[in-house]
N, C-alpha and C positions, 0 to 999 in steps of 0.2 A: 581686208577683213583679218582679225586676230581670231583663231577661232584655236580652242585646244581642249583635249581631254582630261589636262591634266585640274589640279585644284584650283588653278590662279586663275584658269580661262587662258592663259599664255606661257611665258619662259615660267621659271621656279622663282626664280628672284621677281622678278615682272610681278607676277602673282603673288606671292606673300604683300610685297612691298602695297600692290591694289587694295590687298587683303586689310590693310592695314591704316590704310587711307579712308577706306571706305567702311571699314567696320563699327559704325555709329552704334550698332544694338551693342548694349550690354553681354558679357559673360552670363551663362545661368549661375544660379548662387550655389551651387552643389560642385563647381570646378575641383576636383582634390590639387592638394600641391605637389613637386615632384617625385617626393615618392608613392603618391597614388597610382602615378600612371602604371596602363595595362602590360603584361609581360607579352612583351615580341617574339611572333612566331612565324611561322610560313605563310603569308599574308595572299588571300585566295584570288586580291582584284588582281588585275592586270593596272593598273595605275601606284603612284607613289600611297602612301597611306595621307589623307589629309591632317592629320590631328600630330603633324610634327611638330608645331608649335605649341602642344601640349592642349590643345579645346577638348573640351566636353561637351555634347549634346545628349538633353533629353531625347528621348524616343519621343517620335510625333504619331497620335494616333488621329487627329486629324488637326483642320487648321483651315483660317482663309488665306487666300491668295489669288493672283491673278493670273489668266488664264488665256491661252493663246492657241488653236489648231491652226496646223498651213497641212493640207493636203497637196502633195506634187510628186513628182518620181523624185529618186534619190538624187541624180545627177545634176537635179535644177536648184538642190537646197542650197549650193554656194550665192546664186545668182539673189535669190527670194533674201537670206538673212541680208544680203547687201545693200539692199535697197531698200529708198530714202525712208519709206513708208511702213509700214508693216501692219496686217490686220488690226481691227479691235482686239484688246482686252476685256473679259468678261470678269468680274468677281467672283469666285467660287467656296466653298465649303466643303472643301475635300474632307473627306475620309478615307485612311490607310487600312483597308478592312483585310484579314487573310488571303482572297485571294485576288482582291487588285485595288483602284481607287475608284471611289465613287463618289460623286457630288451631292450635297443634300438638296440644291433645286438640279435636278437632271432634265436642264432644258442648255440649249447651247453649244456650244462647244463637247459640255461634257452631258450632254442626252443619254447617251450610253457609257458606262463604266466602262474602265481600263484596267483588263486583267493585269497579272504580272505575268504570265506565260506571252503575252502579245507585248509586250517593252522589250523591243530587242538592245537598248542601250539606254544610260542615265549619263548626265553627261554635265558639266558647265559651263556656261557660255561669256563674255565677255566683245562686242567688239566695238568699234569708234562709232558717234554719233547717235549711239542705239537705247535704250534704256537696261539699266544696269540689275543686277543681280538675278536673271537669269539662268533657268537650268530647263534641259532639249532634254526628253522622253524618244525616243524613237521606235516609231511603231509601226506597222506594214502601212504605206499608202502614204505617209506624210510621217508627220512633228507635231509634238506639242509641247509648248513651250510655258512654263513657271515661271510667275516674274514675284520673286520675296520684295520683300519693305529693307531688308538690310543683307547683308552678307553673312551673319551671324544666322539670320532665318534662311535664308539660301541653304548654307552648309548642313542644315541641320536638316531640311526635307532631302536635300539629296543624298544624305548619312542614313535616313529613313527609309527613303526609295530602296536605295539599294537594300537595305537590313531585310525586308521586306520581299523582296525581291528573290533572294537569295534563301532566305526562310523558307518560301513556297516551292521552292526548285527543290530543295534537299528534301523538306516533306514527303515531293513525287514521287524522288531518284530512290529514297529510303524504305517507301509504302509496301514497293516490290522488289527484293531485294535476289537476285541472279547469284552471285558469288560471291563468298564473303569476304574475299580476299580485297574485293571492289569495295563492298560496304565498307569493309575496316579503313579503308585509306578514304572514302569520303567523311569518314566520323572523326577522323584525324583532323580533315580540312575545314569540317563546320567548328569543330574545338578552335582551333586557329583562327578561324574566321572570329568567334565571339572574343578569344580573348584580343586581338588587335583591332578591334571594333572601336572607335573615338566615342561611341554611343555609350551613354551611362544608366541605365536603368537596370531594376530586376529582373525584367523580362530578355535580356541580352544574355543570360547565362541561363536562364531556367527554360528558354526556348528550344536550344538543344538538348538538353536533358532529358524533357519533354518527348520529343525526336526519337531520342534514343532508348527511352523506356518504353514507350509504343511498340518500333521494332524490337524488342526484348519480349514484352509480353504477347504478341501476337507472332512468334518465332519459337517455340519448344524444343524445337530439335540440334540446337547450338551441342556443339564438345564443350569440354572444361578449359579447351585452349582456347580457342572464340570467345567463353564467359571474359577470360580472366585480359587478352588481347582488349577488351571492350571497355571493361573496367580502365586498367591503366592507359586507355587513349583520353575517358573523359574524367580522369582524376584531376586535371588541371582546373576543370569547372567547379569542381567540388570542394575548392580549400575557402571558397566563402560563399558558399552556396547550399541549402539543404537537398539532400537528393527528392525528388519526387516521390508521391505514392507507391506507384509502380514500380519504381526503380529500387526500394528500399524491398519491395518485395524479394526482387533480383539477389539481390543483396544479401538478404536475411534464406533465402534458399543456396547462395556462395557459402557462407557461412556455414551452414549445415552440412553442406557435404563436402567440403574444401577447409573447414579448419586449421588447416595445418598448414595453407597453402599461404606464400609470401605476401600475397596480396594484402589478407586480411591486414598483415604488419604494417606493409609500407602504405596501401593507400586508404584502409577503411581506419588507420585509427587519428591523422586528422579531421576527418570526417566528423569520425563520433565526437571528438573530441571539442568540435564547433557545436555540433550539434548538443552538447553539455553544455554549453557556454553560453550560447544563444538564443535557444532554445526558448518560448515565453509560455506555450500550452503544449502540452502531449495530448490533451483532449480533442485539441483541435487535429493532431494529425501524429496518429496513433500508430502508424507506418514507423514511424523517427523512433518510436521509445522499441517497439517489437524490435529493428535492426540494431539499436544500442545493446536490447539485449543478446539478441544474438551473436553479437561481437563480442560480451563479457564472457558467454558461454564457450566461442571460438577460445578467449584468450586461456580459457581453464584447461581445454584440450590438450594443449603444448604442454612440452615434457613438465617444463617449470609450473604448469597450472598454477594454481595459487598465488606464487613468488609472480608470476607475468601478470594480473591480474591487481595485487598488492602493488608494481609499480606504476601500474594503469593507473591505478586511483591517486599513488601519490602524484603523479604529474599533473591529474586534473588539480591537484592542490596547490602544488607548487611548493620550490622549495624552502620556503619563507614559514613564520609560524602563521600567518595571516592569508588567507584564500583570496588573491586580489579577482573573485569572479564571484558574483552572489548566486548567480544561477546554477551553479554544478553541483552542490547541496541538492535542492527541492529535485533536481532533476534524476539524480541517482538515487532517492528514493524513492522516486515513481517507479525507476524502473523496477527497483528489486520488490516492490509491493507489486507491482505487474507481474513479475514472475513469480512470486512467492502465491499469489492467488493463481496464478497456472497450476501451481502442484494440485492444487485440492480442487480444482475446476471440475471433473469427475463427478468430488462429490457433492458440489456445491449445485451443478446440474440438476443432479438426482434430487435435489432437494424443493424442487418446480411439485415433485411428486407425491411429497412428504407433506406432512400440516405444519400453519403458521404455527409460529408462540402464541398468537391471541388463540388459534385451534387450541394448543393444548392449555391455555391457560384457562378459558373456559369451560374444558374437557368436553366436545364438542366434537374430538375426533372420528371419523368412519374408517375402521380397516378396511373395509372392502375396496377393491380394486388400488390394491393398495403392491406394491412389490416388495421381494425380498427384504429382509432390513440386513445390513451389515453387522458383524461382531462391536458396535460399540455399543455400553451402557452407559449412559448418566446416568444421578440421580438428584432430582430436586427437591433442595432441604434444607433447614440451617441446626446442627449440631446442639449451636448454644440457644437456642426457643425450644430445646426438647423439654418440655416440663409436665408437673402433675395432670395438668388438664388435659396435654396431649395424649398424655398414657392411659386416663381412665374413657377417653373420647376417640382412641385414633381407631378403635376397632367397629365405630357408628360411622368412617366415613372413609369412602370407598375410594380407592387409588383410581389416577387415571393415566392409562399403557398406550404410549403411546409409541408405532412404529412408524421407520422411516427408512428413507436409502441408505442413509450414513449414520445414522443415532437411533439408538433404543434407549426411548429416556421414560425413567421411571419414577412419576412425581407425589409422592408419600404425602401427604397436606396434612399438619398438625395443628390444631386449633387455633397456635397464635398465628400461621402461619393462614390459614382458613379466614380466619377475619381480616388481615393484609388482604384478600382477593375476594373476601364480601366487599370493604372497603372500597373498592376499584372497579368494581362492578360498572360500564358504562364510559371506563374510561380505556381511550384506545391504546394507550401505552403496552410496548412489549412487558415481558420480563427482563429483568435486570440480567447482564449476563455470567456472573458470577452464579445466579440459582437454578439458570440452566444448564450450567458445567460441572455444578458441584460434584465432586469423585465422593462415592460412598467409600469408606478404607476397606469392606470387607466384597468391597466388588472386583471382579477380577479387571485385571488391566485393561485398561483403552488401549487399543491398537487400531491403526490405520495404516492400511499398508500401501505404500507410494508405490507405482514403478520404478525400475533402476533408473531411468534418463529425470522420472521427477523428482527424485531422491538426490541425483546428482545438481538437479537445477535449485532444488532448497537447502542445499550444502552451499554453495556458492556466493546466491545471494546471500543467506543467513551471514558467510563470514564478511562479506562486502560492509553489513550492515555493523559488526564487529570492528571494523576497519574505519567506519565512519565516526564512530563513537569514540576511536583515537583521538582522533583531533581535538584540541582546547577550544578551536573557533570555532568548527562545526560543532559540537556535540550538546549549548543552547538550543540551536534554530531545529538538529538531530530530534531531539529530548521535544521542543513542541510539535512536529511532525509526526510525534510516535504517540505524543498524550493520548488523542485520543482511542486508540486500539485502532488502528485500521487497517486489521487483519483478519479474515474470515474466522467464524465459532469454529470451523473444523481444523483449522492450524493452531488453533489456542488449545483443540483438546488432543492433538497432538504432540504426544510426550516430547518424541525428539527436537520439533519444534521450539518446544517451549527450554528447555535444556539449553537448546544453544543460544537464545534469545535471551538467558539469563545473563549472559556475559556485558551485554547492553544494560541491562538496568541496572548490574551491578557498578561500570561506568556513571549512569548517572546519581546515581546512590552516594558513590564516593564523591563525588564534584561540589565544593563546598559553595558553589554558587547557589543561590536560592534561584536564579531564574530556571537552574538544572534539574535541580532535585524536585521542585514544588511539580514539577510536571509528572511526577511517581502518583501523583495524587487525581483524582476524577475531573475530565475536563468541567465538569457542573454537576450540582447535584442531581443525585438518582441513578448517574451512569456509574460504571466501576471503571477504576485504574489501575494501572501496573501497582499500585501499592496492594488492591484485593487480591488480584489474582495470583500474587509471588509469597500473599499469607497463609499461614498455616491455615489447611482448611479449603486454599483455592487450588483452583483447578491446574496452575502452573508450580506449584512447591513442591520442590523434590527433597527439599535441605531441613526439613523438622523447621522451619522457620527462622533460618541463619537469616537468607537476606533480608525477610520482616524484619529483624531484630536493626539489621542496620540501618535500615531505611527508615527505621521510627529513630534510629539516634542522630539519624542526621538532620530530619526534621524540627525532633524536639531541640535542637543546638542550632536552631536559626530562629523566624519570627514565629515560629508553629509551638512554643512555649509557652500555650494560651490556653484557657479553658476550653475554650470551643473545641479542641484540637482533642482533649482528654475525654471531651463527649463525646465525639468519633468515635474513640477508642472506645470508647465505652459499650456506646449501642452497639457498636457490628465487629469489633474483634479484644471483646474482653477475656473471652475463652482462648485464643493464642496467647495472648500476655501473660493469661496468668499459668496456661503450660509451659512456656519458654522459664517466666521466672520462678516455676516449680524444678525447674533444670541448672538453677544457679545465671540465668542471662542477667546481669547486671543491669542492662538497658533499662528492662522489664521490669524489676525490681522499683529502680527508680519510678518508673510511670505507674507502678499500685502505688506506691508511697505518696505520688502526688497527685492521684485519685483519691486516697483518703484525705490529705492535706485539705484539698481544695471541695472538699463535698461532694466530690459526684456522684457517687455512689448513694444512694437514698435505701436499697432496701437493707436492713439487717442483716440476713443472712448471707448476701454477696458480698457485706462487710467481713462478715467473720471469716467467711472462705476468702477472703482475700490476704485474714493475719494469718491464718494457718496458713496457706499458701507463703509467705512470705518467714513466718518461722520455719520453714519446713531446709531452709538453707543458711549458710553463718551469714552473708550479703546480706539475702532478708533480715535475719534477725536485727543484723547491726542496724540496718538503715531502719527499721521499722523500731527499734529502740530511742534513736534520734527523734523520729516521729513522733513519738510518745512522750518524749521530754517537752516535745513543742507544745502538743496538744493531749490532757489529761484526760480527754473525756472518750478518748480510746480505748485505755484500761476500764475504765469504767464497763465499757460494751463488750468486753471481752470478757469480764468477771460474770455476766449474767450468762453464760454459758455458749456450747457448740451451736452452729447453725443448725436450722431444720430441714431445710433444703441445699443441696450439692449438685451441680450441673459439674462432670468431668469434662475440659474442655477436649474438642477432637482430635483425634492421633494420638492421645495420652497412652501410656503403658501401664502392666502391671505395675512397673516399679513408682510410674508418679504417682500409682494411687498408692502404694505403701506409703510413700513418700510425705506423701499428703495425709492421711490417716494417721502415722507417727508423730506429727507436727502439733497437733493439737487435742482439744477434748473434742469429740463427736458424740457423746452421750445421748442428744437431743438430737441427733440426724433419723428423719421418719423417710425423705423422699430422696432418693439419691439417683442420679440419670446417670449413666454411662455409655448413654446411645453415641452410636459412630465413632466410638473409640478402639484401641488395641487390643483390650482385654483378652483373658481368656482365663480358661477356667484357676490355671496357678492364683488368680486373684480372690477365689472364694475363701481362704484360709483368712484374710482382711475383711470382708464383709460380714463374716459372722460373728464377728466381733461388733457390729452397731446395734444393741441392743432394743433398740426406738424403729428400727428401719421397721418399716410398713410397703414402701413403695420403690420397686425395683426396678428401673427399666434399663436392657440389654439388647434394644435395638442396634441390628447391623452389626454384631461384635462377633469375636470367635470364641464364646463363653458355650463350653460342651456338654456332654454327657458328667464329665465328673465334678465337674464343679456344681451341677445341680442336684447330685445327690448330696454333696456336701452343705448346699442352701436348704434339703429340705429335714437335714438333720438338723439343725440351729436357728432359722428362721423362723420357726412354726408359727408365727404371729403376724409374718406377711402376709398382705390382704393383695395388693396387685403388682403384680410381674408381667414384664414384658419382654419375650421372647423371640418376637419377628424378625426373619433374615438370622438367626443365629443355627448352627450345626447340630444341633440338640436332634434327637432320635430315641424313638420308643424306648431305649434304655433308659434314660437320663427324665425323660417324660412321667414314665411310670411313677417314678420317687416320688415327683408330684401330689400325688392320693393323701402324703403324711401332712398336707399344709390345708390345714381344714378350715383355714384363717378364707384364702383366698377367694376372692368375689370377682376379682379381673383375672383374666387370663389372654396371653395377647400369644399363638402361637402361629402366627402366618407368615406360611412359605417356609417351614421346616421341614422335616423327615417323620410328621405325625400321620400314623396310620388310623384305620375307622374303629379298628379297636381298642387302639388306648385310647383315644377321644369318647369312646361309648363308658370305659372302666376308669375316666378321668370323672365324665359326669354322675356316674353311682355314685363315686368315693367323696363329691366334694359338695357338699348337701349346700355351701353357702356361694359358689359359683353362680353370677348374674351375667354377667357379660364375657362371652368368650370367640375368640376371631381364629380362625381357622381356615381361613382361604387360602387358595392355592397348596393345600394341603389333598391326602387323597381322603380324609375326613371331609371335604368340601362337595 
């Protein structure tokens, strides 16, 4: 009899050479070539390792095979394999189940499964006269013997058996764990075990892991020396492998209170660094993005913050101008949107508690049982649809206040704005998010106030996201990623948010690519884009409308040189353009210039406001002189005199209304808006100069006491004024009585007391409509 434990069934040469004779089956087709093979370590069998000739096996989770028990004492097993005969074989359908083998007909031989605690040995057989490819289980009471179809299948159950085998053991030895000093060195040897393993599957590396995040998470009372001993024993599993749920948990609490510590350097940032690369969902397993982040936070920690962090990012890029990895893009912006909506998750919570936008768009809301609301105010509104009808109509229709956890928004509805939500009646669309952000300029500052550690986590990311927009190759696929806002309404009405986030749009602003810039624009109609919200007027403009201005120049200087592009302009941000080009912006200039060229403009009067607007500077003048050479029937509209109607666009100042008023004739101006602008009273020394004005409106401005005694010495022929949200007080109110014209009077949410409201109504015999809510006349 040849009988041997080793791979061949006999000598080492013997066996190979058998090995080799006899190996009819095929290789699996996943064999790597030499440099795939496994890194060699302290290999746990007591036998040579089989896979020196470099084989690979799939894991067998089951399989058929044929099947042999001899019950005998041990002593008679030489006698029994020797002879001439040997039982039947049974065909079977084993299954490699967790904790042993079980056959799918359990009649025969295998009637009863075969734990892996009761295999006291796996083994290989070979000897004369016998049938070949053979492998002995040894189990209390007898053998049972495996007979494969090849030598290739052979190897491969008895590379399973044992995997298997050994799997179940440490499971045990690991479940209850006595000293750690024990644990540590069997966590070392199943490390070992997996990486010299011939077995080629995902479950050969993630099986320990497995193991070992178990004992982690059902183990709390570990030191910082055990964490980190633990860590670097199974760092070897991890250079191509994702950590487990659990273990990332492990991970991401290292992190937090070990930042500093070597570990995070040397073994978590290949880790991440796979985990960037590889990576295909973070939805799917939301563990991997929390411990990326945790690690970007760890890297911010160290002295260098920032600088260790800036070279993190550039190594995922590499040092080439082209990112040879498509994934590490979309995946680092997951994260930093994962944590940038951590910071505001507070208030984003609280907002379970607060009313929908269809609530308030309805005005439908119930305060009751309703909480605290925070220091922010909205208001919802648009500047440029402040007109005649809204002034003589806004005091028939009643505001609707709406609180919340994180927002006090306060939605004004002016008649054209009142017909958009007649309009919409029944349809389930939010509000657009630009009219739920809109900043009144006379309201007091948005504030939201972060904690230190979330202030410090939205500084971080924000610069990360700065850092991404460097890049020439990233900062397309960047720029589509970002179109469409997908950042929480309480991070957009956060100023400092928004501030640093400017630095990104200003990148893609400048990027003469059109696949870059066009992404400044709304992913589809109806929704807003970074080009609304960074214009004069949105809820992100800190700069009087600089970046507008360039972001419409870069636009218009690609394929966006089209009418459609000026109807845009038109409908939703004519009132920035034409305050930018009332400021000398040249861009601006140009784009009224080719608003009149091309017709868009249809009413009169926004015509005329358009040339004054454009006289009121030498650019304007010149370019709108060219214009006129082109086309004569401008002069013409311009000879029949001033507009009648003037809308100031929003954030204007005293000086662009001087500006504006010096510029041309206003003779025939009756209805002039300056709601939600700068104003103040220094402006009334220009208004009583319109000698036609009839219709005043000063909603939301800081237009005072003196300026309206000075309106009611010169105006006496104003019929409606509107006052609402302005500083105005009994002083300035009083003077009122000498305007015996007026029939509107709009003074809601001023400093009007019950008595000049009572000595307003004696004095003004022609007064029809007057609004005085939230006043203590109310």
């Amino acid at each position: 009899m040849d009988r041997s434990g080793g791979p061949g069934g006999g000598s080492g040469d013997r066996g190979q050479q058998q090995q080799q004779e006899e190996g009819k089956g095929p290789p699996p087709p996943d064999v790597p070539g030499p440099e795939g093979g496994p890194k060699m370590g302290a290999a746990p069998c007591r036998r040579p390792p089989l896979h020196c000739n470099g084989m690979r096996y799939k894991l067998l989770q089951e399989g058929d095979i044929q099947v042999c028990a001899i019950r005998h004492p041990r002593t008679f097993l030489s006698k029994i394999l020797t002879s001439k005969f040997l039982r039947r074989w049974e065909p079977h359908h084993l299954t490699l189940a967790d904790t042993g083998v079980a056959s799918a007909t359990p009649t025969g031989y295998m009637e009863n499964s075969i734990s892996y605690s009761a295999i006291e040995d796996v083994q290989l057989l070979s000897w004369e006269n016998a049938p070949k490819y053979c492998l002995q289980l040894t189990i209390p009471g007898g053998t049972v013997l495996l007979q494969a179809a090849n030598s290739y299948l052979r190897d491969q159950w008895f590379h399973s058996l044992q995997w298997k085998k050994k799997i179940y053991k440490y499971k045990k030895v690991l479940s209850n764990p006595s000293r750690w000093e024990v644990v540590l060195k069997e966590i070392r040897t199943l490390v070992d075990m997996a990486l010299t393993s011939p077995l080629q599957d995902d479950s050969i590396h993630q099986a320990p892991l497995e193991i070992v995040s178990k004992l982690l998470s059902e183990n709390n009372n570990l030191t910082t020396q055990d964490h980190e001993s633990i860590i670097v024993a199974i760092a070897p599993l991890l250079e191509n492998n994702h950590p487990p749920p659990d273990l990332c948990e492990f991970f991401c609490k290292h992190c937090r209170e070990r930042p500093r510590s070597m570990v995070v350097i040397e073994v978590f940032t290949p880790v991440v660094q796979r985990i960037l690369k590889h990576n295909m969902d973070f939805g799917k397993c939301p563990r991997l993005r929390l411990f990326t982040q945790e690690y970007i936070l760890a890297l911010n920690e160290l002295n260098a913050g920032m600088e260790v962090v800036k070279k993190f990012i550039h190594s995922m890029h590499g040092p080439t101008g082209q990112c040879p990895h498509p994934r590490v893009l979309p995946n680092l912006v997951a994260v930093c949107l994962a944590a940038i909506y951590s910071c505001y998750e507070e208030f984003i919570n609280s907002r379970d508690n607060s009313p929908s936008l269809k609530e308030i768009r309805n005005g439908c809301q119930q305060q009751c049982d309703r909480k605290p609301n925070l220091p922010l105010r909205l208001l919802h509104t648009s500047p440029d649809l402040v007109s005649q009808e809204a002034t003589l109509t806004e005091s028939r229709l009643k505001p609707v206040i709406v609180t919340s956890n994180e927002i006090h928004v306060e939605v004004e509805r002016n008649n054209t704005a009142n017909q958009k939500m007649t309009a919409n009646v029944g349809n389930d669309s939010e509000p657009n998010l630009i009219d739920c952000l809109m900043v009144s300029p006379t309201c007091s500052t948005m504030s939201i106030e972060l904690s230190a550690q979330a202030d410090r986590i939205l500084g971080c990311y924000v610069e990360i996201l700065k850092m991404l927009s460097d890049y020439d190759d990233w900062r397309p696929a960047l720029a589509s990623l970002l179109q469409p806002i997908p950042f929480p309404k309480e991070a957009l009405a956060h100023e400092k948010f928004t501030k640093e986030l400017k630095y990104v749009i200003q990148r893609f602003a400048e990027d003469p690519r059109q696949e870059v810039h066009s992404c400044l624009l709304s992913v589809r109609a109806g929704k807003d884009g970074w080009f609304q919200l960074y214009s004069p007027g949105g809820v992100a403009c800190d700069d009087d409308g600089e970046l507008f201005a360039s972001m419409v120049h870069i636009l218009m200087g690609s394929c966006y040189k089209t009418k459609k592009f000026l109807l845009s302009l038109a409908e939703n941000k004519l009132g920035p353009c034409m305050l930018l080009a009332l400021r000398g912006n040249q861009t601006m200039v140009e784009i009224l210039c080719l608003m009149l060229e091309y017709n868009i403009i249809d009413n009169n009067d926004t015509q005329l406001q358009i040339i004054s607007t454009l006289e009121s500077t030498d650019v304007g003048k010149r370019m709108y002189e060219q214009l006129c050479d082109r086309q004569r029937e401008l002069k013409e509209l311009q000879r029949k005199g001033g507009p009648t109607r003037l809308t100031l666009p929003s954030k204007s100042t005293d000086a662009d209304l001087a500006r504006l008023l010096s510029s041309g004739s206003f003779g025939n101006l009756e209805n002039l808006s300056l709601a939600f602008t700068n104003v103040t009273s220094a402006c009334a020394e220009h208004l009583i100069k319109l000698p036609s004005l009839k219709q005043l409106n000063l909603w939301s401005t800081q237009f005072g006491d003196a300026g309206l005694r000075l309106l009611s010495e010169h105006l006496t022929m104003l019929q409606v004024l509107n006052l609402c949200e302005t500083p105005v007080t009994d002083a300035g109110l009083l003077a009122l009585s000498s305007m015996k014209s007026l029939c509107s009077l709009n003074m809601n949410s001023t400093k009007l007391s019950a008595d000049t409201y009572e000595d307003l109504k004696a004095k003004l015999p022609n007064l029809k409509e007057v609004d005085v809510r939230y006043t203590e006349a109310w």
